[in-house]
N, C-alpha and C positions, 0 to 999 in steps of 0.2 A: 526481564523479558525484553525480547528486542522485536520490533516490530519494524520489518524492512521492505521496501515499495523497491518494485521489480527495476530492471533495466530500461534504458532506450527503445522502443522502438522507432520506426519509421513512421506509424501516424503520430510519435511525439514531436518529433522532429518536423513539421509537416502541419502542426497546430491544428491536427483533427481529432475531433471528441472519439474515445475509444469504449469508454463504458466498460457495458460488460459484450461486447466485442471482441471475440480472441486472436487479437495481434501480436505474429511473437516479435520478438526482439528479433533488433537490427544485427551487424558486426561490433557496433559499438558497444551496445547494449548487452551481448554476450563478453564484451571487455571487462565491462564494467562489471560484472557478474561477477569473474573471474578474481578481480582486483578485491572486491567486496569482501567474496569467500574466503580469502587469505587472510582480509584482517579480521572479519567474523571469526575465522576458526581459533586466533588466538583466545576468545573468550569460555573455549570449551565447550560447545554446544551442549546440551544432554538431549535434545530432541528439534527437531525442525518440520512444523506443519505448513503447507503451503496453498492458496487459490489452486482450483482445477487450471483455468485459464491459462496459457502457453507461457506468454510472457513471467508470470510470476514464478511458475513453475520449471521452467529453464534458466531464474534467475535462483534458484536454490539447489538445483542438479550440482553444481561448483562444489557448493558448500558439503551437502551430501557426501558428496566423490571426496572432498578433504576428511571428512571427520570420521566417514565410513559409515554414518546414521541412516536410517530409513526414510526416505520421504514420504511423509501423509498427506494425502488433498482433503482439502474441506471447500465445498462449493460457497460455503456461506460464509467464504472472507473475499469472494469474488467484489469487483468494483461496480460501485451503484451503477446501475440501467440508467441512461442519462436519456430515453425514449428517443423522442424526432432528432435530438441531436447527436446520433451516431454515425460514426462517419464525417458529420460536416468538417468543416475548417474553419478558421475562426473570420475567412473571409466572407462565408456563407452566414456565418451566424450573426455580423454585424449588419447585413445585408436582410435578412432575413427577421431576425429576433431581437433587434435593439435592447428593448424595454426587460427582454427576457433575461438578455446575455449581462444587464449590469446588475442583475439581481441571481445570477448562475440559477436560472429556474427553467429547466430544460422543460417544454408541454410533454407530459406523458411521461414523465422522469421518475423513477423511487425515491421516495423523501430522505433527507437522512437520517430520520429518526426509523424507519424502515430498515434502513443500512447498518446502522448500529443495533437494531434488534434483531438481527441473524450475524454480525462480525462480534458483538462483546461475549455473547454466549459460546462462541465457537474456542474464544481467544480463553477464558474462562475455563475451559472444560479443557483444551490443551494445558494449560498450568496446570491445573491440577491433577492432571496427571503427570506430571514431574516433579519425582519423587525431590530430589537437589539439581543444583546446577540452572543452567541457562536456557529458556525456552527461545527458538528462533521464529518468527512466524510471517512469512511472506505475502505480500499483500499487495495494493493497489495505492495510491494517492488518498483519494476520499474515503474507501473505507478505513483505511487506519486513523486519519482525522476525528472522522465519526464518532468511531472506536475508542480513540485516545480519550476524545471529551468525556463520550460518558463514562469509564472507568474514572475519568477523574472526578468525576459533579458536574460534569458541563453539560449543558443543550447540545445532542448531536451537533448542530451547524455553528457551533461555536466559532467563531474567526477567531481567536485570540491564536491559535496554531499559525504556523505559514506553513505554507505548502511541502512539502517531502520533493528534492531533486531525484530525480531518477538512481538507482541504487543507491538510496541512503538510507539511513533507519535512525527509529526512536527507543531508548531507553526507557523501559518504566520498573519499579523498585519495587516492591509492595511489604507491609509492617499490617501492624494489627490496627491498622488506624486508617490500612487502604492503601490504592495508588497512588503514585508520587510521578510526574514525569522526572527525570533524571538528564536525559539529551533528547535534544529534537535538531532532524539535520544531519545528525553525523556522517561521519565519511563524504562530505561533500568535494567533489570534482571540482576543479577551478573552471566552473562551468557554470552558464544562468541555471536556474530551475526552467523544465520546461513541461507548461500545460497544470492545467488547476484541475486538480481534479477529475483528471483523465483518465 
């Protein structure tokens, strides 16, 4: 299964909490898309579910258009509600939210353990419905983090992950014995990661 976090947009670039705000992707961000799709579709996809949200969902339209798959929304891979801090910048939030911002604890924000109890159910019920082959599932930074831990035993908010660059994705394996991460990161652009969990 590969679990792949959308494109660029404009508030990534721009250091503004996006959430669950639907920002689509920039010019770049629909590059990167493009780029992605290519080398995703050598793995065969058999299915590709994707967040309602624009950005996610324009970063799997590519992939689609190669494999000829149908794409599925599922609202509940959308990116955690970060509350008061959507929209800000990260100029506002150190100005604003100090104590809050070095603890990523947005006031009025979904927990992750919230975020992982509607993203591993959803990721869950996509695999299994694939019969063989490769699940694609397009997503957001923090929910697939979320997601990733607890398929693996982790506490949603596990930091042991690092952040997903803008179109890249994680590999995860599964045996009779469970999830395995396999890659985390991939496909990375010679490019910073930008935005935690945005």
């Amino acid at each position: 299964m590969v679990l792949w976090r959308h494109g660029q947009t404009a508030w990534n670039l721009e250091g503004r909490v996006q959430g669950s705000t639907d920002v689509p992707l920039d010019d770049v961000g629909q590059s990167q898309a493009t780029r992605a799709a290519n080398l995703l579709s050598g793995l065969r996809p058999a299915a590709i579910v994707s967040s309602d949200l624009t950005r996610a969902w324009s970063t799997a339209e590519p992939l689609a258009a190669i494999t000829g798959l149908a794409l599925r929304a599922d609202r509940r891979l959308r990116e955690r509600f970060q509350g008061e801090w959507e929209g800000l910048s990260d100029t506002d939030l150190r100005e604003r939210y100090p104590r809050e911002l070095a603890r990523w604890d947005p006031p009025g924000a979904e927990t992750y353990q919230a975020v992982a109890a509607r993203v591993v159910p959803a990721v869950r019920e996509a695999a299994e419905a694939v019969e063989s082959g490769v699940l694609v599932v397009v997503s957001h930074g923090g929910a697939i983090r979320a997601g990733i831990a607890v398929l693996l035993g982790l506490p949603a908010r596990a930091r042991i992950l690092g952040p997903l660059a803008n179109c890249c994705w994680s590999v995860l394996g599964a045996d009779e014995a469970g999830w395995r991460l396999l890659e985390h990161n991939a496909g990375t652009l010679p490019e910073p990661v930008l935005g935690e969990d945005r």
